[in-house]
C-alpha positions in Angstrom: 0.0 0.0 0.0 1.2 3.6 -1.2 0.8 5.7 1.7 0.6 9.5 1.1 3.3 12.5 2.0 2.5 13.6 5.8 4.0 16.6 5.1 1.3 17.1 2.0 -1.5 16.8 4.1 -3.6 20.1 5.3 -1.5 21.9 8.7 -4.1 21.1 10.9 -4.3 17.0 9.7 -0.3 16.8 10.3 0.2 14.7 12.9 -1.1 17.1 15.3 -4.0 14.9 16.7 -6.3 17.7 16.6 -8.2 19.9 13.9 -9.4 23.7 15.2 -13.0 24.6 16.2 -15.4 27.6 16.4 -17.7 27.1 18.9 -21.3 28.7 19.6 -20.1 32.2 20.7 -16.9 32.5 18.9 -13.8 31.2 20.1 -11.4 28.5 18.3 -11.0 25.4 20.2 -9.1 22.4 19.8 -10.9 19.1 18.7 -8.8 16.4 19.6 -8.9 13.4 16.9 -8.1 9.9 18.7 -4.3 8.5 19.7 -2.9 7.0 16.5 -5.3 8.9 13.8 -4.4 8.7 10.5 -3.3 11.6 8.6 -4.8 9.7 5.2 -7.9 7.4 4.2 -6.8 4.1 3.6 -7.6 3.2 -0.2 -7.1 -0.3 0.6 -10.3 -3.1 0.6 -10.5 -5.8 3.3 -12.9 -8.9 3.6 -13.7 -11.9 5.8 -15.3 -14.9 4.7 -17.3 -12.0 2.0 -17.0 -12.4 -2.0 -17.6 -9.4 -4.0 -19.6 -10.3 -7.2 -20.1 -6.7 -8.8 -19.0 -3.6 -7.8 -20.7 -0.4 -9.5 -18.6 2.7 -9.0 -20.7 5.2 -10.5 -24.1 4.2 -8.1 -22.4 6.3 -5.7 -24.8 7.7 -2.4 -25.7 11.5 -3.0 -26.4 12.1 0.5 -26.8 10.3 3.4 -27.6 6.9 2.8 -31.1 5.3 3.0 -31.3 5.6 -0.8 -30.6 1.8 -1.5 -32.9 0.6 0.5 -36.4 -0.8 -0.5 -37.5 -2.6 -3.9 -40.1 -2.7 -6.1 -40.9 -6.1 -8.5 -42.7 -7.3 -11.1 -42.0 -10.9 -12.6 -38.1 -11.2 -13.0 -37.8 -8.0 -12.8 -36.4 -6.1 -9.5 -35.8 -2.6 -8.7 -34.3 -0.9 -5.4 -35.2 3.0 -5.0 -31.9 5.5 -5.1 -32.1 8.9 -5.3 -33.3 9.7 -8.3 -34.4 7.0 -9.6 -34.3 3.3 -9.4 -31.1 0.7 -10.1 -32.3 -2.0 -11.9 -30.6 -5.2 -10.4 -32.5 -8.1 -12.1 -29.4 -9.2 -13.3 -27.1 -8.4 -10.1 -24.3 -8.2 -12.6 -25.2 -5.8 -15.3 -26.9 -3.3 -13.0 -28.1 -0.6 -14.3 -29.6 3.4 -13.1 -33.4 4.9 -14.3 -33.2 8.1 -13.5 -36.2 9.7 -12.4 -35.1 13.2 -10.7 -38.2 13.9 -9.0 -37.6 10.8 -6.8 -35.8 11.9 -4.0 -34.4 9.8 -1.1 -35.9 8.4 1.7 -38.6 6.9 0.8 -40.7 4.3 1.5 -41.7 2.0 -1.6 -44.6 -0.9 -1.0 -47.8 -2.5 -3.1 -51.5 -1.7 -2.4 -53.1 -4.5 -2.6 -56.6 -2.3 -1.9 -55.4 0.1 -5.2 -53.5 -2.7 -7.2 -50.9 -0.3 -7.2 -47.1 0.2 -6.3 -46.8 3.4 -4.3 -43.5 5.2 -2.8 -43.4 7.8 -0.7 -40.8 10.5 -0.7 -39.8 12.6 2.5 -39.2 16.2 2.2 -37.2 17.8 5.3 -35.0 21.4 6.0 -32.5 22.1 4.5 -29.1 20.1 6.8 -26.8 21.9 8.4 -23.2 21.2 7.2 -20.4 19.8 9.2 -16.9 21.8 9.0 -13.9 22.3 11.0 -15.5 25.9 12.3 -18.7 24.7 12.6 -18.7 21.0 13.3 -21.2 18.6 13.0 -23.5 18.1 16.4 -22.6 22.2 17.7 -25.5 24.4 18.1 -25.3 28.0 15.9 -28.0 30.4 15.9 -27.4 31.1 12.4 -27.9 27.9 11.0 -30.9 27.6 13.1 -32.0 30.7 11.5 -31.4 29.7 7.7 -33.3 26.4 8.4 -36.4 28.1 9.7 -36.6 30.4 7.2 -35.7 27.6 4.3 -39.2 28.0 2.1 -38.7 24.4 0.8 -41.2 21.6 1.0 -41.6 20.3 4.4 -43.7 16.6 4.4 -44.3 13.5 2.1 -44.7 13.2 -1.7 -46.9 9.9 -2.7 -46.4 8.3 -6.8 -47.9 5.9 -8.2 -45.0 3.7 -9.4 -47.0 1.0 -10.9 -45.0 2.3 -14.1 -41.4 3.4 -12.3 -40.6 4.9 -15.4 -43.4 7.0 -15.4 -43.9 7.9 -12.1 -46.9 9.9 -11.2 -47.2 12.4 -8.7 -51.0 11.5 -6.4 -50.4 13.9 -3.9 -48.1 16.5 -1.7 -49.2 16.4 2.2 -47.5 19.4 4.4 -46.7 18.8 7.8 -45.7 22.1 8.8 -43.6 25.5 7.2 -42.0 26.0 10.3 -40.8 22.5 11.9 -38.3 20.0 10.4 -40.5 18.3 7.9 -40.4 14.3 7.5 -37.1 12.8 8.0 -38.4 8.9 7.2 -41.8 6.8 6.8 -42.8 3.8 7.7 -45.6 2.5 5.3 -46.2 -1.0 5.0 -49.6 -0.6 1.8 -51.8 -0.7 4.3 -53.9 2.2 5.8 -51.9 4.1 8.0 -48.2 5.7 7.3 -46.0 6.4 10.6 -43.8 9.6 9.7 -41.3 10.8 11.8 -41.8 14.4 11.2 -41.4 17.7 12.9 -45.3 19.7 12.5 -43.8 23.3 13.7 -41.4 24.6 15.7 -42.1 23.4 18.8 -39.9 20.4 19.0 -36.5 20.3 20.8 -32.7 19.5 19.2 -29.9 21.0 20.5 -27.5 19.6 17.5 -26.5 21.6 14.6 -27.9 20.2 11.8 -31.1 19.4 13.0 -32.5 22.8 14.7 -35.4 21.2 15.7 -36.4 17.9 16.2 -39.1 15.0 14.9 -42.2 13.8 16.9 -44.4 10.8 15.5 -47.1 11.7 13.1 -49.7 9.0 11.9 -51.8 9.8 8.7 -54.3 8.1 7.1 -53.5 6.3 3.5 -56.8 4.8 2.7 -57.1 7.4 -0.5 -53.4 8.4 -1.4 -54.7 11.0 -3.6 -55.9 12.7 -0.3 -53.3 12.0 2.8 -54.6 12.9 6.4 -53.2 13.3 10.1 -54.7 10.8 12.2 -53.2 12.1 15.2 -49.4 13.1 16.7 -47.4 12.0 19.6 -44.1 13.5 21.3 -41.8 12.5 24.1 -42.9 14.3 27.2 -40.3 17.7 27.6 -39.9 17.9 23.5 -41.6 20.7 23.0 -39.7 23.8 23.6 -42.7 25.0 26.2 -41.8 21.8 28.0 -38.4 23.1 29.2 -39.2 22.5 33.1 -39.8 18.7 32.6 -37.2 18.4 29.8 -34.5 19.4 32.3 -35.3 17.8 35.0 -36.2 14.4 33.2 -33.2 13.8 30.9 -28.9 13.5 32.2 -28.7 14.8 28.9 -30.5 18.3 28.6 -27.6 21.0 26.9 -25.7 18.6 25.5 -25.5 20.3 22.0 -24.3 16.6 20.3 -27.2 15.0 21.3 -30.0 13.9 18.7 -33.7 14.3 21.0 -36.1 13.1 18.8 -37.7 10.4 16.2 -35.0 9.3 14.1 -37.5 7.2 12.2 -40.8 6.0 12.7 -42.5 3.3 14.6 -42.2 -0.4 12.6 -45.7 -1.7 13.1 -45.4 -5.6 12.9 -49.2 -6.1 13.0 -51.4 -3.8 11.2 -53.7 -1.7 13.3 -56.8 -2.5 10.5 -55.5 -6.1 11.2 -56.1 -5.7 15.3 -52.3 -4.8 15.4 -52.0 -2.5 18.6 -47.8 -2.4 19.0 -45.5 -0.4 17.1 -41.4 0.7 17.7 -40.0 3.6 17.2 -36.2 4.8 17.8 -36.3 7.9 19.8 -32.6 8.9 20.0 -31.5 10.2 23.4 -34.7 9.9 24.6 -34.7 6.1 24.4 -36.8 3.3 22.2 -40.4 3.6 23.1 -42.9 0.6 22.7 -45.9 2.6 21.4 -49.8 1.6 21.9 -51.6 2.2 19.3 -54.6 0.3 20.2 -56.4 4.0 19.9 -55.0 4.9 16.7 -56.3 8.4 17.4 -55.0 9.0 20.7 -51.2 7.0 20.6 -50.1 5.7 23.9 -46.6 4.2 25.2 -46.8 0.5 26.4 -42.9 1.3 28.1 -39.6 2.4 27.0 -35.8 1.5 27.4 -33.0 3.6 27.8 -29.2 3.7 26.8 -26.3 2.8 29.2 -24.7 5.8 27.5 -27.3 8.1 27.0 -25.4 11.4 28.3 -23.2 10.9 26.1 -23.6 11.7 22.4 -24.1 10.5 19.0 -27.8 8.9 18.5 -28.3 6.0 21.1 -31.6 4.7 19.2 -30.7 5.7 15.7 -33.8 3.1 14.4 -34.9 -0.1 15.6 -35.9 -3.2 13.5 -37.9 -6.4 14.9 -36.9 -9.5 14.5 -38.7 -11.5 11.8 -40.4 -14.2 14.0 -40.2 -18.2 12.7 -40.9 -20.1 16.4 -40.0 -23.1 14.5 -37.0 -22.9 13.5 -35.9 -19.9 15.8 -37.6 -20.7 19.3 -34.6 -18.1 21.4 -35.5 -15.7 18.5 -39.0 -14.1 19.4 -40.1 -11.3 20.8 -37.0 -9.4 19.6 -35.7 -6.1 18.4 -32.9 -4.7 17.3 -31.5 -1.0 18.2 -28.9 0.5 16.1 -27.3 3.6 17.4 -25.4 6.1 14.8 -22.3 8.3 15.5 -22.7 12.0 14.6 -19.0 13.5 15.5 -16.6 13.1 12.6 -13.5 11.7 13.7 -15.2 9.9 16.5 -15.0 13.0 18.8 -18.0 10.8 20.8 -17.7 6.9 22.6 -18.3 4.3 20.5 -22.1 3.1 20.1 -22.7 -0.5 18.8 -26.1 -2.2 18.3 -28.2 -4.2 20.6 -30.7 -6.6 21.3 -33.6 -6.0 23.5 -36.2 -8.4 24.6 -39.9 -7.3 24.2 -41.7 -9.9 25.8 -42.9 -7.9 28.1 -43.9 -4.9 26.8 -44.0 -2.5 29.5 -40.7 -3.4 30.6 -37.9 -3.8 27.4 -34.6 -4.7 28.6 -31.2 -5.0 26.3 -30.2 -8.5 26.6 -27.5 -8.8 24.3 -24.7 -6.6 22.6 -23.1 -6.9 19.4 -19.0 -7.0 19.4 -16.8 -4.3 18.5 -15.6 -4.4 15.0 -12.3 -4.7 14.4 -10.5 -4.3 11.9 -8.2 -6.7 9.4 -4.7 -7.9 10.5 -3.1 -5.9 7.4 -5.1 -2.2 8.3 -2.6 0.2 9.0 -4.7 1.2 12.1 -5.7 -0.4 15.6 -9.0 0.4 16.0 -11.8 1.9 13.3 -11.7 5.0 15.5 -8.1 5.7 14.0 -9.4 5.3 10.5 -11.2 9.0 10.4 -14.6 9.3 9.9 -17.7 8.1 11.7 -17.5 4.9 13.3 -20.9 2.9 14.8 -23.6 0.8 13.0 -25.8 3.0 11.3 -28.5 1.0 9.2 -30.0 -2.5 9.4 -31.3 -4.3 6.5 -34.1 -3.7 5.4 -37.2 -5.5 7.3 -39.2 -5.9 3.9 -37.1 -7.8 1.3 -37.6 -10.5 -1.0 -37.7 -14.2 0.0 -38.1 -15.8 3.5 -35.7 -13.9 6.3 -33.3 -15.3 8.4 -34.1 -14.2 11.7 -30.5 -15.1 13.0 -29.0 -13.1 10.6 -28.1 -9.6 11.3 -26.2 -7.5 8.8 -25.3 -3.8 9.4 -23.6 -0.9 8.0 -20.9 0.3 10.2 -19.9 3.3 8.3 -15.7 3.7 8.1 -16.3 0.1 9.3 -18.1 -1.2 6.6 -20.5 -4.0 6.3 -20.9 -6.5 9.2 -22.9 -9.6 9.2 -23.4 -11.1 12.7 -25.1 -14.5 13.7 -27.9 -13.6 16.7 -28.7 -17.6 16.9 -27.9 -16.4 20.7 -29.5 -13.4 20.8 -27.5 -12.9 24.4 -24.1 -13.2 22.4 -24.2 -11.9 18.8 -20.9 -12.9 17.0 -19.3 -11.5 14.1 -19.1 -13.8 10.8 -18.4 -11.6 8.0 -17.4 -8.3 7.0 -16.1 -6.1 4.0 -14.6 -2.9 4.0 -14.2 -1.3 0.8 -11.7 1.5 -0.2 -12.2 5.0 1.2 -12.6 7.6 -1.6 -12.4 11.7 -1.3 -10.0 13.6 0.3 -8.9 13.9 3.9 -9.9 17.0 4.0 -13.5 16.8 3.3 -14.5 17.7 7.3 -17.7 16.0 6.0 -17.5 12.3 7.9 -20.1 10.7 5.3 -18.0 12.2 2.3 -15.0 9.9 3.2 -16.5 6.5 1.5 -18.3 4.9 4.2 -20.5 2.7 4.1 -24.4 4.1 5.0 -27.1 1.2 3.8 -27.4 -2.4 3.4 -30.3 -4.7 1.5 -30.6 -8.4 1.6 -32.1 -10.0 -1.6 -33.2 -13.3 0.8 -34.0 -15.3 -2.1 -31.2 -14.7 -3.9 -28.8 -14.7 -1.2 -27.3 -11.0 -2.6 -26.1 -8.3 -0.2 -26.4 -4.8 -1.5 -23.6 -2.4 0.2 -24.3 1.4 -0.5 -21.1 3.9 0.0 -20.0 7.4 -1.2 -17.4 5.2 -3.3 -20.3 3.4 -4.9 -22.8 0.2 -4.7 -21.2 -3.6 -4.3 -22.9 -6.8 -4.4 -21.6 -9.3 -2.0 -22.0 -12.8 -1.1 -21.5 -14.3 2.1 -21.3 -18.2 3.0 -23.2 -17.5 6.2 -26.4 -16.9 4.1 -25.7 -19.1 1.4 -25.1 -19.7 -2.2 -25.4 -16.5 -4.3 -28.2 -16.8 -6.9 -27.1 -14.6 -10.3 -29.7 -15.4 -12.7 -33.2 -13.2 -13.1 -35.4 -14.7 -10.4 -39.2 -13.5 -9.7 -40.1 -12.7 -5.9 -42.5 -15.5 -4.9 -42.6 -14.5 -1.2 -41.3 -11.3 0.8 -39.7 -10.9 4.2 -42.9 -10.4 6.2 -46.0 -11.9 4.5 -48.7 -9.6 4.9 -46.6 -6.8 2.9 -46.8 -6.2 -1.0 -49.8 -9.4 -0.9 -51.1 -9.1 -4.4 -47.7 -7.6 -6.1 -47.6 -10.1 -8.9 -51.0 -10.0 -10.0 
């Protein structure tokens, strides 16, 4: 491996172990990076018991990192949603891009069996602070929370009719607010509600940067997607800016200006709540994963909650959580699960580490972690110790998708870990997940890029089930992997004769 001058990099990245920082209020501050930081990104790849089958340079993420991650299908033919457009993947190897420009990211994309139609739902949010070494990511700045409220853009959800995804048609816009943070994600599963994680106004609490204010749940009402309605809201008790008494004497982690207080995304509903469903899960950052009752969809309760062992202490401790496809056949230990996956917001991992978990919803006033996933590490042959030498953000950031084609494997896990890249982790004891696969693909962009998500990690992950494919979305571009764990790869055109959770996309190949 060619490693790069020291001496060319920028002053403050020369061996200094610390870049400078203006902080809310002026004043330039150091940030310390961690003990044995590299000076570089490493362009080299590494993999463990993984086989790349296609690599696609130019389906690079845009953005963040969600865009790879839900399909649309039809016969043999497959399509996963990227911003902008669709990739086609029926043949894994010959993938190719439809754009479609008015399809942004992170979406939602599902059949109606009701409608006989394939629907996706866009999310529309303010404008994102950026992260750089004056203002860095997760600080507060009165100016940026200015711009942001002042942004005139589109602030809710977009819903197409992608029966046709190359002629997508627009079926409505619904507004959640001109003042708040708009729709981060959705959670719609074809049936009659949608769960966004939204901010309505400006009433909700974040302290970070980036994020002025924060998202509360918002259910709507998708029984005519030509005309979307609010079904009714629900916030964490202190979130709203008139709640500051109880906010700062509820949470350890009121003023800490890193933290992320709000929905990150929506509550998974396993069970419809047309079907007599009455339970959904929602990842509420800081503020912990709440088991929601929705048994009065009108009126959202909380059936209990669980907190973080660290949640004083940065980053997003409940980034999103994803339940455990139940088979008490085959998987007795495995029901009644979730999984929480944290993210890291600092670049340069300024924060402690935040790995995933498992927590045990029996019970469902009382969820308790159970188990812990293990630190990555990383190869023998990296020229660093520990990912947090390796710049950039390093946590797990996104699970695979919970609808997918084919039967799941509920003891499979597989998650992006950002500089870390993808992990795949066997939860056959959910107590003791162990590590049984991983690839780490080449940084691209330049140290300098302040910008942690701009330095080739990896954000999203997708699991073709029937196929045995693992999509792995960077900045660097989109891979198709193969793992032994999950078995043989299929490469040939395939149609979807069954998805991940049955009740979703019934109907899809009528």
């Amino acid at each position: 491996m060619v490693q790069p001058d020291p001496d060319s990099a920028p002053p403050s990245l020369q061996n200094t172990g610390s870049v400078e920082g203006v902080m809310a209020g002026g004043g330039t501050v150091p940030l310390r990076l961690p003990a044995g930081a590299l000076n570089y990104l490493d362009r080299d790849q590494y993999i463990s018991n993984m086989e790349v089958l296609a690599y696609y340079p130019s389906i690079k993420l845009k953005m963040f990192g969600d865009e790879h991650s839900c399909m649309w299908a039809k016969g043999k033919r497959r399509l996963i949603a990227f911003q902008g457009g669709w990739v086609d993947i029926t043949d894994p190897l010959n993938a190719t891009v439809i754009e479609e420009k008015n399809l942004s990211t992170f979406q939602s994309c599902v059949y109606n069996s009701k409608l006989k139609k394939w629907l996706r739902i866009t999310a529309h949010q303010m404008p994102l602070t950026p992260g750089t070494p004056e203002f860095p990511r997760g600080k507060y700045h009165p100016q940026y929370a200015d711009r942001a409220i002042k942004d005139e853009g589109f602030r809710g959800i977009r819903v197409y009719d992608v029966t046709n995804p190359e002629n997508p048609q627009l079926l409505s816009e619904f507004e959640t607010g001109r003042t708040g943070h708009g729709v981060h994600l959705s959670f719609y599963d074809g049936g009659q509600y949608a769960y966004l994680a939204c901010g309505w106004d400006d009433q909700l609490r974040m302290e970070s940067t980036e994020r002025v204010f924060s998202n509360g749940l918002m259910i709507v009402d998708m029984s005519d997607p030509c005309n979307v309605r609010e079904v009714s809201r629900w916030w964490v008790p202190g979130q709203r800016l008139d709640e500051q008494e109880c906010y700062q004497s509820t949470y350890p982690f009121a003023g800490d200006q890193c933290s992320w207080t709000g929905n990150r995304t929506p509550c998974i509903v396993p069970v419809r709540v047309e079907d007599g469903g009455t339970v959904g899960f929602g990842g509420w950052g800081h503020f912990g994963m709440y088991v929601h009752d929705l048994s009065d969809i009108r009126n959202p309760k909380v059936y209990g909650k669980v907190s973080h062992p660290l949640e004083a202490f940065g980053a997003i401790p409940y980034h999103h959580v994803v339940p455990v496809t139940p088979d008490p056949d085959r998987y007795p230990k495995l029901q009644n699960l979730i999984i929480g996956v944290p993210e890291a917001l600092e670049a340069d991992c300024r924060e402690p580490f935040h790995t995933a978990y498992v927590i045990d919803v029996k019970d469902l006033t009382q969820p308790r972690i159970i188990g812990l996933f293990p630190r990555p590490m990383p190869h023998p042959d990296a020229p660093y110790k520990d990912f947090a030498m390796a710049r950039g953000r390093f946590s797990s950031r996104v699970m695979q998708n919970w609808i997918a084609p084919g039967k799941s494997r509920p003891d499979v896990v597989a998650l992006s870990y950002l500089n870390a890249g993808l992990r795949l982790f066997d939860i056959s004891d959910p107590t003791e997940p162990k590590e049984v696969a991983y690839f780490v693909p080449p940084r691209n962009g330049q140290i300098e890029d302040y910008m942690s998500w701009r330095r080739g990690t990896t954000e999203a992950v997708f699991i073709e089930w029937d196929r045995n494919l693992i999509w792995q979305s960077t900045h660097a571009g989109l891979y198709c992997l193969s793992a032994p764990f999950i078995g043989k790869p299929h490469l040939e055109p395939m149609a979807v004769t069954q998805w991940s959770v049955p009740h979703v996309n019934t109907g899809w190949n009528e």
